[in-house]
PyMOL Python script that loads the backbone (N, CA, C, O; Angstrom):
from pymol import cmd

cmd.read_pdbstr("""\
ATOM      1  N   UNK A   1      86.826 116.259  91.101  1.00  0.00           N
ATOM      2  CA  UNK A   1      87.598 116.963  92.101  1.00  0.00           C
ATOM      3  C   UNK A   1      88.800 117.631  91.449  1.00  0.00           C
ATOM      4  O   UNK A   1      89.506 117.066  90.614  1.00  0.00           O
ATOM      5  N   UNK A   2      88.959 118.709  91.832  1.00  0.00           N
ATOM      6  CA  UNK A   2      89.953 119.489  91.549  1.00  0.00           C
ATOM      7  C   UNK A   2      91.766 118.377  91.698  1.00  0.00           C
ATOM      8  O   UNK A   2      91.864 117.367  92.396  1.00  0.00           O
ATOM      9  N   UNK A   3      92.675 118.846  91.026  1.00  0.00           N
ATOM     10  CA  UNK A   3      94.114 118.305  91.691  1.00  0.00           C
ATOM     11  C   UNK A   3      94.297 118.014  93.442  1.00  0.00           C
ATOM     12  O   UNK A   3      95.098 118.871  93.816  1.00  0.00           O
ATOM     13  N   UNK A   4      94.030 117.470  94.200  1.00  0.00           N
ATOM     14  CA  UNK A   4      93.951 117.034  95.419  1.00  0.00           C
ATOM     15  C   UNK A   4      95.341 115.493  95.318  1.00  0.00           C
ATOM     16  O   UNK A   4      95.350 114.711  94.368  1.00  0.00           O
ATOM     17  N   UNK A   5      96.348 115.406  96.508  1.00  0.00           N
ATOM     18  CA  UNK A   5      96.625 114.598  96.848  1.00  0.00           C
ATOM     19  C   UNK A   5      96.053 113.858  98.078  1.00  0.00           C
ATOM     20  O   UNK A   5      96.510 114.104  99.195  1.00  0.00           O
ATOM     21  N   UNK A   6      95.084 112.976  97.903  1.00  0.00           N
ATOM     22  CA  UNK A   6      93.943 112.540  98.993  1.00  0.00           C
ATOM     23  C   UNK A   6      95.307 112.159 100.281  1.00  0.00           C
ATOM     24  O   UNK A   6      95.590 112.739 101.330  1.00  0.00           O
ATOM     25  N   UNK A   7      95.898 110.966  99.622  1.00  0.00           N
ATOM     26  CA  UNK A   7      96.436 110.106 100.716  1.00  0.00           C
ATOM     27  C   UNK A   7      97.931 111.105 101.021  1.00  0.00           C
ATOM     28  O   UNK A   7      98.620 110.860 102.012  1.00  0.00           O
ATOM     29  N   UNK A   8      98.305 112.232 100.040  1.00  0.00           N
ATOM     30  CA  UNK A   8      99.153 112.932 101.165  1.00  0.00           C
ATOM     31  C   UNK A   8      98.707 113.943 101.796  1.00  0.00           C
ATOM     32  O   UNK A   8      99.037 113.912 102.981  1.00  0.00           O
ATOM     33  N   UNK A   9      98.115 114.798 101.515  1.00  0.00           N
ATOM     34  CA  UNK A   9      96.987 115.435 103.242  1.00  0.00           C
ATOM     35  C   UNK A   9      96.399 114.375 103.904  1.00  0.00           C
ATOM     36  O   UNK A   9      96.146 114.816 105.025  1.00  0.00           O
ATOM     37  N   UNK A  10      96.073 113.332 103.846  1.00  0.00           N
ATOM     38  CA  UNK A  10      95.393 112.488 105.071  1.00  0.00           C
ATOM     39  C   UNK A  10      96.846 112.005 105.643  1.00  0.00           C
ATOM     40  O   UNK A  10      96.987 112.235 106.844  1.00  0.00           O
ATOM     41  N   UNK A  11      97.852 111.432 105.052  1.00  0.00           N
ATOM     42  CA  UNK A  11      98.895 111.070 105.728  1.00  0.00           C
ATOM     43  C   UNK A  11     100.114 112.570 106.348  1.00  0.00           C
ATOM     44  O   UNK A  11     101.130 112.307 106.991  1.00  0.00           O
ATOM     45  N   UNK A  12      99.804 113.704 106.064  1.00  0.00           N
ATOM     46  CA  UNK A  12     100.429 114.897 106.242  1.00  0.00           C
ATOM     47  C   UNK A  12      99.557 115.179 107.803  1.00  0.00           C
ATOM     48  O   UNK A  12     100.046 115.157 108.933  1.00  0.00           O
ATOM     49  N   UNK A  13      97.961 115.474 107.356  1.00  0.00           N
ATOM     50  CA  UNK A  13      97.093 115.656 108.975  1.00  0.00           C
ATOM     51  C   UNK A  13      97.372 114.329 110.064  1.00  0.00           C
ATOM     52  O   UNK A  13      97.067 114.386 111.255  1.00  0.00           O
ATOM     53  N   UNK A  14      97.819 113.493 109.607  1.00  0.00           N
ATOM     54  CA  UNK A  14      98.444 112.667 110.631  1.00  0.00           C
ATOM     55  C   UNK A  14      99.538 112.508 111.466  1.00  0.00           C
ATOM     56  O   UNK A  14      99.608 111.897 112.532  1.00  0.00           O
ATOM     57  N   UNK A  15     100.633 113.309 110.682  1.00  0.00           N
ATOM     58  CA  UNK A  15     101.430 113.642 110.633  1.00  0.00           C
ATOM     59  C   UNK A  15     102.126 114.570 111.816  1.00  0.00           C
ATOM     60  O   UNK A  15     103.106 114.396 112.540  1.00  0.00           O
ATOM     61  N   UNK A  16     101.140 115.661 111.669  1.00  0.00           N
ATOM     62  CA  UNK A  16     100.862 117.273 111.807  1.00  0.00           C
ATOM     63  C   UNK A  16     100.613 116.717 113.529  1.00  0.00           C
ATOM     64  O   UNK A  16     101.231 117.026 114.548  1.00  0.00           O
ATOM     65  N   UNK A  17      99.303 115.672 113.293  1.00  0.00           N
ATOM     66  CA  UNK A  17      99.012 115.577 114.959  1.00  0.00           C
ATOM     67  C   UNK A  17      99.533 114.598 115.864  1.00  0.00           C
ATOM     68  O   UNK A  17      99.279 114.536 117.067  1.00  0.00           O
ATOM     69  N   UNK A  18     100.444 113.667 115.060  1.00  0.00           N
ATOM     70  CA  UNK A  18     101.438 113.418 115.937  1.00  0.00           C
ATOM     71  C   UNK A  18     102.399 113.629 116.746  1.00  0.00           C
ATOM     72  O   UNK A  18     102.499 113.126 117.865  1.00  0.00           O
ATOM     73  N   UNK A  19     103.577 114.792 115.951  1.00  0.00           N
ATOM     74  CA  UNK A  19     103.858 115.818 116.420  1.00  0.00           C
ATOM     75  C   UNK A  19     103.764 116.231 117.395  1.00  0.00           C
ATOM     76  O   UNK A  19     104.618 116.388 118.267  1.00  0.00           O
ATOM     77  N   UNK A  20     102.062 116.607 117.371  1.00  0.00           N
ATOM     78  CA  UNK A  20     101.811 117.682 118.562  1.00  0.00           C
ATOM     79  C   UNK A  20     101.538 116.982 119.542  1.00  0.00           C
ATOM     80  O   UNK A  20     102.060 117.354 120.593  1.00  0.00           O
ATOM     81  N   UNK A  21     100.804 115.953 119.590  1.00  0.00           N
ATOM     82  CA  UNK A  21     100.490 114.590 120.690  1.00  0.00           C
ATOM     83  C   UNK A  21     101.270 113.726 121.002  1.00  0.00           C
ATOM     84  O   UNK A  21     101.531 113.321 122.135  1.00  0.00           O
ATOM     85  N   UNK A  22     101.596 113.467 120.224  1.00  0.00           N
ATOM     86  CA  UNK A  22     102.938 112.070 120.377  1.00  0.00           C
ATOM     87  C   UNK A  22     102.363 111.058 120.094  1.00  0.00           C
ATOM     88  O   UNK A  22     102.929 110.076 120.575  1.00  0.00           O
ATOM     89  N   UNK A  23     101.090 110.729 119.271  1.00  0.00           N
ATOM     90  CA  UNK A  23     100.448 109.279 119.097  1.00  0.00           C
ATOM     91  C   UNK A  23      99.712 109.877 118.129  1.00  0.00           C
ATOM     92  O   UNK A  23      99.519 111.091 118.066  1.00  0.00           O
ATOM     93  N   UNK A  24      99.136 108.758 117.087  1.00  0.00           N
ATOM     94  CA  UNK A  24      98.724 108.993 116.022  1.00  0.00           C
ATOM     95  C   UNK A  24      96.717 109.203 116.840  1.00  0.00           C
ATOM     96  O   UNK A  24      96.274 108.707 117.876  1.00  0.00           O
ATOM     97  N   UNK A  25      96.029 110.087 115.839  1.00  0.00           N
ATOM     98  CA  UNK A  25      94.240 110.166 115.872  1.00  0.00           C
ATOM     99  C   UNK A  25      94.292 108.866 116.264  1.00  0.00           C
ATOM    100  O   UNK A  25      95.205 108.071 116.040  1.00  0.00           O
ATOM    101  N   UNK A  26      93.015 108.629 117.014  1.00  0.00           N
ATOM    102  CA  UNK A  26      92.284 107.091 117.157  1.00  0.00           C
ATOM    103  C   UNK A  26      91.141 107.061 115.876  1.00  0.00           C
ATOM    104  O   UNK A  26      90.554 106.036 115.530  1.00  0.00           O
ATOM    105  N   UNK A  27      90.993 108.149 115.371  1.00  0.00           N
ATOM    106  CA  UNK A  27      90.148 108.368 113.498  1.00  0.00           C
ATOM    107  C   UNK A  27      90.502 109.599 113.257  1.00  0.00           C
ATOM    108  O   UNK A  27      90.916 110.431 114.065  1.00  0.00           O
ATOM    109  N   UNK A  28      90.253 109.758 111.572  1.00  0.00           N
ATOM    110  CA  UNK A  28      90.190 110.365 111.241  1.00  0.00           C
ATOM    111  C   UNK A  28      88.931 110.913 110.564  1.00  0.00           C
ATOM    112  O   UNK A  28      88.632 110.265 109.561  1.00  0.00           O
ATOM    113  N   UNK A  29      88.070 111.991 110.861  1.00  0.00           N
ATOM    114  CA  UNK A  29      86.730 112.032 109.662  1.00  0.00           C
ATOM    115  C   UNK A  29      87.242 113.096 108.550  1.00  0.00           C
ATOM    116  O   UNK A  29      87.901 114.120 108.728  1.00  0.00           O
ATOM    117  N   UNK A  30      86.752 112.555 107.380  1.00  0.00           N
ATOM    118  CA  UNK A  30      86.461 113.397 105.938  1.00  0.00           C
ATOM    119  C   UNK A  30      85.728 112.931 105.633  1.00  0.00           C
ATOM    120  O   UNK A  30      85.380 111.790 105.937  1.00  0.00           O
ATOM    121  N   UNK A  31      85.016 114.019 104.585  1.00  0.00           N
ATOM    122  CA  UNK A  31      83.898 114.496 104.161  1.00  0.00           C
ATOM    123  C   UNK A  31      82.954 112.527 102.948  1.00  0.00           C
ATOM    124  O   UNK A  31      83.601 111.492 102.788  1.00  0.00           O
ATOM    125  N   UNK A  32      82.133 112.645 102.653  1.00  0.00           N
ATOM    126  CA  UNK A  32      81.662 111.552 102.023  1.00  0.00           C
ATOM    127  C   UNK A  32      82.432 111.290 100.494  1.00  0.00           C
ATOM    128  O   UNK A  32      82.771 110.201 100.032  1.00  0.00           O
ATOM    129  N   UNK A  33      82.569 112.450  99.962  1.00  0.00           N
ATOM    130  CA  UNK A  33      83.266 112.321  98.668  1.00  0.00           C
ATOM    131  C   UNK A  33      84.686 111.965  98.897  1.00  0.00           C
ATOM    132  O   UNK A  33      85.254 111.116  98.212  1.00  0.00           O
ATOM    133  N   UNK A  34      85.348 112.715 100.011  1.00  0.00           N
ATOM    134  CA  UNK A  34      86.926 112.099 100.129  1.00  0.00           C
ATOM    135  C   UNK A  34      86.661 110.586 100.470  1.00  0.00           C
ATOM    136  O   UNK A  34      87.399 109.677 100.092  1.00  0.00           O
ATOM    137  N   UNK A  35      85.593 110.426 101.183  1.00  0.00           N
ATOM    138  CA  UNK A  35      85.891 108.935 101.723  1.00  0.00           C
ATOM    139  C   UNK A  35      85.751 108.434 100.445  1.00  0.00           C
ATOM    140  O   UNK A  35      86.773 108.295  99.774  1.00  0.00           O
ATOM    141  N   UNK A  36      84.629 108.122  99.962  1.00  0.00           N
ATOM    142  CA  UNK A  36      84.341 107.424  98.307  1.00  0.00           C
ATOM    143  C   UNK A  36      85.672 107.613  97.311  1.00  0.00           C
ATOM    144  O   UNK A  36      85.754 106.884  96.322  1.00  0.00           O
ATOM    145  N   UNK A  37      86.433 108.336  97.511  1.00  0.00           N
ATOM    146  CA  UNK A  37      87.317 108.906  96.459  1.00  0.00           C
ATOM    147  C   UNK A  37      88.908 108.117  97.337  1.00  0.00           C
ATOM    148  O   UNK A  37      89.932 107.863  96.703  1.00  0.00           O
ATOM    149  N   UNK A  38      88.799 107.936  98.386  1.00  0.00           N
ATOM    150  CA  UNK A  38      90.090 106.939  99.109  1.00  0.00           C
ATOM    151  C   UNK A  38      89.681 105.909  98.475  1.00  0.00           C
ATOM    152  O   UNK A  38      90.187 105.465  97.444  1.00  0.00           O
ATOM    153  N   UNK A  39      88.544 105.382  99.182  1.00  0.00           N
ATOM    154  CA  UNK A  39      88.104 103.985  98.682  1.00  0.00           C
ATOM    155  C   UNK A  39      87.992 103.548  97.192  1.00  0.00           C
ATOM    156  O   UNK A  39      88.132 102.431  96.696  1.00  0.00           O
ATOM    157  N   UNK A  40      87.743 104.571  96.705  1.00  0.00           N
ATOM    158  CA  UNK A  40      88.225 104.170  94.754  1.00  0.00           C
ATOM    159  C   UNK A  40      89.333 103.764  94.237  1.00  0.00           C
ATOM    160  O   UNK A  40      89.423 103.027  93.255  1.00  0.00           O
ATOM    161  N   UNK A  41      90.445 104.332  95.022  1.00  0.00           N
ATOM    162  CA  UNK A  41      91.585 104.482  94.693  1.00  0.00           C
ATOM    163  C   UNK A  41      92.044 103.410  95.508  1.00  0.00           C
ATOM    164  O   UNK A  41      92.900 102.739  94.932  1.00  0.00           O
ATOM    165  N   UNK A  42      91.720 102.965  96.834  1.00  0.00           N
ATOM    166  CA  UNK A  42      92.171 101.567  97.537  1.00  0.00           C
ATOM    167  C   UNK A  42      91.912 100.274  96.881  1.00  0.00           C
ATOM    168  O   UNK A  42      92.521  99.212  96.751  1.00  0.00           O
ATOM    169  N   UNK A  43      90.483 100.893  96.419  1.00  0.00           N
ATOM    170  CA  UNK A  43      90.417  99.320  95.466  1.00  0.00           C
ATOM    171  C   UNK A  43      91.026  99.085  94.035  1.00  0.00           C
ATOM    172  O   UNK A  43      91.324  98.080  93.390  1.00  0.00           O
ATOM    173  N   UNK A  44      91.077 100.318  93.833  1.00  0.00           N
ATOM    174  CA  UNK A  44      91.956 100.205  92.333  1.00  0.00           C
ATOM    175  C   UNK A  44      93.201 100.002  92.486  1.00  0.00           C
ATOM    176  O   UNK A  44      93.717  99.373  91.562  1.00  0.00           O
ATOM    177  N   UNK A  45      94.111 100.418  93.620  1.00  0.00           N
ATOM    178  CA  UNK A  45      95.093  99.914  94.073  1.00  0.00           C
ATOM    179  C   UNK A  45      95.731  98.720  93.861  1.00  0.00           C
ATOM    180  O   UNK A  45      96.754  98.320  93.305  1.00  0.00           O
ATOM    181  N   UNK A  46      94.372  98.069  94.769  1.00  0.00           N
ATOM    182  CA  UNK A  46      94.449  96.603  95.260  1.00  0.00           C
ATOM    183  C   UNK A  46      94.181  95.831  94.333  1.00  0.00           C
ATOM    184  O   UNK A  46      94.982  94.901  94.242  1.00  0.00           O
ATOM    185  N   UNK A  47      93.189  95.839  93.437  1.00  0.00           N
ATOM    186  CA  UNK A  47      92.915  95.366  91.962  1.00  0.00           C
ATOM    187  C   UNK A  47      94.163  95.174  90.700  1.00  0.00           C
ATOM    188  O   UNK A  47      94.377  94.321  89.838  1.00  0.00           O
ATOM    189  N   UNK A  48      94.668  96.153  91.020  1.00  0.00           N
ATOM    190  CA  UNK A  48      96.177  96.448  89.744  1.00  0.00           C
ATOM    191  C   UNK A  48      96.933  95.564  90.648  1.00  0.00           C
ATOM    192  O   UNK A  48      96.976  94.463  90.098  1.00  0.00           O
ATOM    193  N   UNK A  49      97.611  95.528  91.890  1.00  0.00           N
ATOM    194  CA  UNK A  49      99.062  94.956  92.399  1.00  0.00           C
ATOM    195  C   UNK A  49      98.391  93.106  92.557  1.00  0.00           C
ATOM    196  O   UNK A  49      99.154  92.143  92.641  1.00  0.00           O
ATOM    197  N   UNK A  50      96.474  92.966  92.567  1.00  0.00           N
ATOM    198  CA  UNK A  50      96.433  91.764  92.532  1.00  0.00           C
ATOM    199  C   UNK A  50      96.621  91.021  94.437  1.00  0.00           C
ATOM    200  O   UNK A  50      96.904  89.855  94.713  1.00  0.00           O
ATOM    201  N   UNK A  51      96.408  91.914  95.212  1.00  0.00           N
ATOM    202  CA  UNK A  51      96.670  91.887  96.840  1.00  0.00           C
ATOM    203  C   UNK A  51      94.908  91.989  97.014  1.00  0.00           C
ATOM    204  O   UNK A  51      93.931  92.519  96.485  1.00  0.00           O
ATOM    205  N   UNK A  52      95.267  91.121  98.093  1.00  0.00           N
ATOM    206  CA  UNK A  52      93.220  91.302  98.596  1.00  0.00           C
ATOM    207  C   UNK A  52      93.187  93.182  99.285  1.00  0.00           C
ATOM    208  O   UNK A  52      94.089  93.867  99.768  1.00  0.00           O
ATOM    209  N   UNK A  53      91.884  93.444  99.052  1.00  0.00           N
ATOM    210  CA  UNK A  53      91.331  94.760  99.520  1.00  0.00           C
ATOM    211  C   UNK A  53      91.858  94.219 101.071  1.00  0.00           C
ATOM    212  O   UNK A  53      91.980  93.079 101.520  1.00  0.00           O
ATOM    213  N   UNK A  54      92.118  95.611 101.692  1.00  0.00           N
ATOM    214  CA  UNK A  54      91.600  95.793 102.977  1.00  0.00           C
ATOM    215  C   UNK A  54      90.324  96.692 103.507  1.00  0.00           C
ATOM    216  O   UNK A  54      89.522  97.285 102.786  1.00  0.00           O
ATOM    217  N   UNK A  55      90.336  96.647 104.858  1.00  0.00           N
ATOM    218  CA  UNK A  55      89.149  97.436 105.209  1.00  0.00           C
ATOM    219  C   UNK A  55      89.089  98.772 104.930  1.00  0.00           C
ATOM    220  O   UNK A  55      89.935  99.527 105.409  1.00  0.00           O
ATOM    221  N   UNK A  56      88.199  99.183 104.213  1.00  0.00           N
ATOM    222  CA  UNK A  56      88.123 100.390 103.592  1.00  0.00           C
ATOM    223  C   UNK A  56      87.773 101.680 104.729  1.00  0.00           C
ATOM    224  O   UNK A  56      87.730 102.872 104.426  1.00  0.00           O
ATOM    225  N   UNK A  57      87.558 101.151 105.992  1.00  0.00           N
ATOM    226  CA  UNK A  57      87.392 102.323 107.214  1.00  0.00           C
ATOM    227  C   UNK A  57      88.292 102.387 107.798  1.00  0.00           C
ATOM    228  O   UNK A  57      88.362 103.021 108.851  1.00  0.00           O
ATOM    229  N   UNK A  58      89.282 101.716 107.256  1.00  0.00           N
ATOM    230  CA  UNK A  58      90.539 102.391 108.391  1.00  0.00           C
ATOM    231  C   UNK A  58      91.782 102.637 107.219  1.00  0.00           C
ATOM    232  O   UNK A  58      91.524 102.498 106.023  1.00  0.00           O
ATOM    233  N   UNK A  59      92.933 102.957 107.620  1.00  0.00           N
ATOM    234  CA  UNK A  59      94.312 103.496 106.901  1.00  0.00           C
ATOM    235  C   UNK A  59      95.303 103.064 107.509  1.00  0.00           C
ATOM    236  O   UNK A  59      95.527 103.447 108.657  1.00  0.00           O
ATOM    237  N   UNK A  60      96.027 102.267 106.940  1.00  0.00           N
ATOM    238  CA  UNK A  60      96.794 101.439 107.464  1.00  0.00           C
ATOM    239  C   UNK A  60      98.032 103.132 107.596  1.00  0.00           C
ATOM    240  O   UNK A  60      97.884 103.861 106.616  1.00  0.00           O
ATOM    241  N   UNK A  61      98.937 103.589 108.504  1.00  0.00           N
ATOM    242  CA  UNK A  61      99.950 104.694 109.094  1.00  0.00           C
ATOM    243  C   UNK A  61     101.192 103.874 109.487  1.00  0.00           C
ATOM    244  O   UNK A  61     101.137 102.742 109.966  1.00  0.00           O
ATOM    245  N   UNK A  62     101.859 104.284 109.337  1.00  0.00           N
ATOM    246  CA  UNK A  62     103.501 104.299 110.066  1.00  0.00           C
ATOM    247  C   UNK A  62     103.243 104.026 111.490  1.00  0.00           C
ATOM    248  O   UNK A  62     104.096 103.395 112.114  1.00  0.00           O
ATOM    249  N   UNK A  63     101.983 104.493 112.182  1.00  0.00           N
ATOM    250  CA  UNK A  63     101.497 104.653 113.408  1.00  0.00           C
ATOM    251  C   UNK A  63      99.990 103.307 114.216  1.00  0.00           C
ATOM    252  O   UNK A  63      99.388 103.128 115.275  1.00  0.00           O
ATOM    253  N   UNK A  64     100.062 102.797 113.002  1.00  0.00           N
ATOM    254  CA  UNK A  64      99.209 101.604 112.674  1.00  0.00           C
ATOM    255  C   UNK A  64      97.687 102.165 112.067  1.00  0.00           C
ATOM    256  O   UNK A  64      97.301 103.274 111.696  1.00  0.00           O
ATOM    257  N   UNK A  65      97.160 101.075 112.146  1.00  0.00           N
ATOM    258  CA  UNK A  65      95.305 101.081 111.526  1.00  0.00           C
ATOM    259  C   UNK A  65      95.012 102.794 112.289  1.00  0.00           C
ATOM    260  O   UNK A  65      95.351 103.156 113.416  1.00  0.00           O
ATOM    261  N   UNK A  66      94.449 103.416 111.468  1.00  0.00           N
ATOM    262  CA  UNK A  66      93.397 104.658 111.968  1.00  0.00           C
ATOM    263  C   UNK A  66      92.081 104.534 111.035  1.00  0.00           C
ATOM    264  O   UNK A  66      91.906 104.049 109.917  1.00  0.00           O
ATOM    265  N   UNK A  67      91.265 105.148 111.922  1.00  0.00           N
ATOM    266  CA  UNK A  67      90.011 104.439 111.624  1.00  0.00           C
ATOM    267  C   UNK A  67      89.296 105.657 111.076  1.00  0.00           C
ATOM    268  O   UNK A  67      88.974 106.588 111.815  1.00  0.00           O
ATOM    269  N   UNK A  68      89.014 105.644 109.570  1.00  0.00           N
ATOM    270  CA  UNK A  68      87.961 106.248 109.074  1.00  0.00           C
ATOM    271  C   UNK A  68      86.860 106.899 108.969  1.00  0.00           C
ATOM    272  O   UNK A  68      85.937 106.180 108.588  1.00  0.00           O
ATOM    273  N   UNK A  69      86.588 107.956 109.151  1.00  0.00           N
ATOM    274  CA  UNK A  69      84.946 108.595 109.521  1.00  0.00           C
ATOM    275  C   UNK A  69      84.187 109.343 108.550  1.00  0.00           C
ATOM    276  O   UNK A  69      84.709 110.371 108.120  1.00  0.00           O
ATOM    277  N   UNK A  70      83.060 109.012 108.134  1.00  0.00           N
ATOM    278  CA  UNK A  70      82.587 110.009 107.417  1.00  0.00           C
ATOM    279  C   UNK A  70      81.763 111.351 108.333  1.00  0.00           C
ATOM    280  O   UNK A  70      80.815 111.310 109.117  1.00  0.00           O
ATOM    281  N   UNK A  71      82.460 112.305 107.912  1.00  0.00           N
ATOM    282  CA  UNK A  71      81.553 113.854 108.048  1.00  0.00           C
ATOM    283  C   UNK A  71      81.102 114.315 107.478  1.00  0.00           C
ATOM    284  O   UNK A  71      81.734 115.072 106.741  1.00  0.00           O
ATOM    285  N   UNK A  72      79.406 114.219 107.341  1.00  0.00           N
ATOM    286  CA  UNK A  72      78.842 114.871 106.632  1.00  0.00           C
ATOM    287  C   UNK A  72      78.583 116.603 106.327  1.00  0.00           C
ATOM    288  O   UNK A  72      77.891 117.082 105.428  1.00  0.00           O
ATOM    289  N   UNK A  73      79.483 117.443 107.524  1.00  0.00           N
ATOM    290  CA  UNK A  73      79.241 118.589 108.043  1.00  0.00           C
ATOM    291  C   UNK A  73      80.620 119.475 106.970  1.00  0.00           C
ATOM    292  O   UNK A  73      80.611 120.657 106.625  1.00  0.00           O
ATOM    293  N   UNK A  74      81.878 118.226 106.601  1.00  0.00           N
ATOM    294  CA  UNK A  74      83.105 118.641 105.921  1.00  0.00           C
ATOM    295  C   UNK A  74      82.820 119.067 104.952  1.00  0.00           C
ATOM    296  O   UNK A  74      81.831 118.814 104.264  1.00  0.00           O
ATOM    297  N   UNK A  75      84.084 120.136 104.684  1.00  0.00           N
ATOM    298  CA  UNK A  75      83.813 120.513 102.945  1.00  0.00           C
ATOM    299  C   UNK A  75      84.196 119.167 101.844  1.00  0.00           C
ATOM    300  O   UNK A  75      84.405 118.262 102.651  1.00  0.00           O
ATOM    301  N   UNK A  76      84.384 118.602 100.530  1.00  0.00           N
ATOM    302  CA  UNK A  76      85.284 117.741 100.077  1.00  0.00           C
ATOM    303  C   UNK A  76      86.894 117.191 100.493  1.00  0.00           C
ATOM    304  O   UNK A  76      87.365 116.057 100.585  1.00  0.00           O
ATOM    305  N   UNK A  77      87.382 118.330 100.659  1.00  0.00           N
ATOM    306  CA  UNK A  77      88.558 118.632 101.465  1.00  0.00           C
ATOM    307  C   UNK A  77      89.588 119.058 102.360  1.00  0.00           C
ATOM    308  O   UNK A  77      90.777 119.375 102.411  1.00  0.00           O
ATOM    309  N   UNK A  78      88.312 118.877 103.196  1.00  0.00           N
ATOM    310  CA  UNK A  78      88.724 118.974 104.773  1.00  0.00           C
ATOM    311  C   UNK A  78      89.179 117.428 105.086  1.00  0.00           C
ATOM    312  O   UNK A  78      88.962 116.470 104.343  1.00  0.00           O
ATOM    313  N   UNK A  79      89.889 117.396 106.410  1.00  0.00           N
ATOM    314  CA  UNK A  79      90.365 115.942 107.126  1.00  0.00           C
ATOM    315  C   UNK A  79      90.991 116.429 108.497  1.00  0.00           C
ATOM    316  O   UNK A  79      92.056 117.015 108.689  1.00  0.00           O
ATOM    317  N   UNK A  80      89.790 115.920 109.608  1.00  0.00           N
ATOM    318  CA  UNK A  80      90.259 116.515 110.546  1.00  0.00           C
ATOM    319  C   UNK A  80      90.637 115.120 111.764  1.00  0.00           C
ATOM    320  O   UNK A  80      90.007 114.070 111.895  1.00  0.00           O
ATOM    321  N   UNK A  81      91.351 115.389 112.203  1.00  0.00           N
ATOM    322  CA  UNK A  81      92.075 113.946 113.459  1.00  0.00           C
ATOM    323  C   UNK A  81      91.325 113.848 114.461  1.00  0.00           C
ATOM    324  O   UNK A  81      90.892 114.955 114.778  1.00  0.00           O
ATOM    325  N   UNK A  82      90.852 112.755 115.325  1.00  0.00           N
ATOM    326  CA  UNK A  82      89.998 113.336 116.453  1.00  0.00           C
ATOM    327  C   UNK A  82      91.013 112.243 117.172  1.00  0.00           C
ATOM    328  O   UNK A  82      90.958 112.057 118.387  1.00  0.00           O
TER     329      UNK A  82
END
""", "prot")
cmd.dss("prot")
cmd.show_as("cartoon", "prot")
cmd.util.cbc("prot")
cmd.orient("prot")
């Protein structure tokens, strides 16, 4: 993948639609490679600081747990709020 900040556009599109709603997505879907490519990086995360994994379908927000979706229809780097 090109230079991409995964977890600040997913935490920016959360962001964006709070804002406009006043409550965080009840999910978020991206594409299969962003998901695989969060989850690489969650567990490598979690592996280095030595903290148990969490659930890899949701994202822990400022706004609490949002729940993960894969879209198979997304480009790599799309992330859209539903």
């Amino acid at each position: 993948m090109e230079w991409f900040d995964a977890f600040e556009e997913l935490m920016a599109t959360i962001e964006r639609f709070v804002a406009v709603h006043g409550h965080a997505p009840r999910e978020v879907a991206v594409s299969p490679q962003l998901y695989a490519w969060l989850s690489d990086i969650r567990r490598e995360s979690a592996s280095l600081s030595g903290s148990a994994l969490e659930d890899l379908s949701t994202i822990p927000t400022p706004y609490g747990q949002v729940s993960l979706q894969i879209d198979e229809a997304l480009n790599e780097f799309e992330i859209m709020p539903q």
